[in-house]
N, C-alpha and C positions, 0 to 999 in steps of 0.2 A: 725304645718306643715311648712317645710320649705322650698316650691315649689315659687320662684323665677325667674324672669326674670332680669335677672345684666342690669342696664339701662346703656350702655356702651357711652363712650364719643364718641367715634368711634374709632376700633382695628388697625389702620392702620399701627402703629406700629406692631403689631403681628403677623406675617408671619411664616408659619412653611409649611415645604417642606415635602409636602407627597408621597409614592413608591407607583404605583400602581400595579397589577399582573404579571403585563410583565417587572419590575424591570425602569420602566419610574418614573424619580423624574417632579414634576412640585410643585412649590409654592404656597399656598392660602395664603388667607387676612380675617382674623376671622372679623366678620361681626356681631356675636353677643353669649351671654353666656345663658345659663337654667341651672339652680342646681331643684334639685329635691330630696330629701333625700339622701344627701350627695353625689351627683351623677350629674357631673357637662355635659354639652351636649355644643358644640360647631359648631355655622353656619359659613359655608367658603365659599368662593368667590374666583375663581380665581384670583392671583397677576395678571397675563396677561392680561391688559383691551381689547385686541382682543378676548380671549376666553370667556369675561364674557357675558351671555347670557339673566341674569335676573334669572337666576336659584343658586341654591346654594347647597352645600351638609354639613349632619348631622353626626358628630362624639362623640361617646362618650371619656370621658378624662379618663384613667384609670394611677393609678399609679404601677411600679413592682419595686423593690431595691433600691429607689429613683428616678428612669426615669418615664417619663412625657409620656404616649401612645395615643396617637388619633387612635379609633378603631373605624370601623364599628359595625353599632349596627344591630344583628343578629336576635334578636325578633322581629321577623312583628308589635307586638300588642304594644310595648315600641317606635316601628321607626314612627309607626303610630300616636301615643298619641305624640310623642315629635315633629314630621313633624309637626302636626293640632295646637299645639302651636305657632312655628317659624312662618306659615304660617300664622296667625292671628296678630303677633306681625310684618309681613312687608307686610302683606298683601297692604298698602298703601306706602309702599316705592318704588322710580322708580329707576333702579340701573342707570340708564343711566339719572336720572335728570340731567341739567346743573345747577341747582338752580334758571332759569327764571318760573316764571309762565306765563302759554300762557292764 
């Protein structure tokens, strides 16, 4: 099995600007990678450190004629299995740490 979490150094370099429905671009900050039988999942963070909330959203990476797609993953049961991952794997991350311990 080749279900994976890519232990990322941190993406900060990795910024891809996503459209949303109403044709609004805004940029994320990929935060962390899942491959899962050849099927790669991407956590994003908003670039804007005003809008980040501690929240994050899940894309899947699909490839069409050599282009790279971040899509919405449309299966409940696949957003659910790949969410209950991320969310165990930052479950202890605080986005807004400043790196002191109180």
């Amino acid at each position: 099995m080749d279900d994976k979490i890519i232990d990322e150094e941190y993406f900060e370099d990795e910024v891809y600007t996503l459209t949303d429905e109403d044709g609004v671009e805004e940029d994320f900050e990929l935060i962390g990678k899942y491959m899962e039988n050849g099927v790669t999942y991407n956590a994003l963070i908003p670039a804007d450190e005003s809008k980040q909330n501690g929240e994050y959203i899940i894309l899947r990476r699909e490839e069409e004629d050599g282009e790279v797609f971040l899509v919405t993953i449309e299966d409940d049961d696949e957003f659910d299995r790949i969410a209950d991952i991320f969310d165990e794997k930052f479950n202890d991350f605080d986005y807004d740490d400043d790196g002191e311990n109180d």
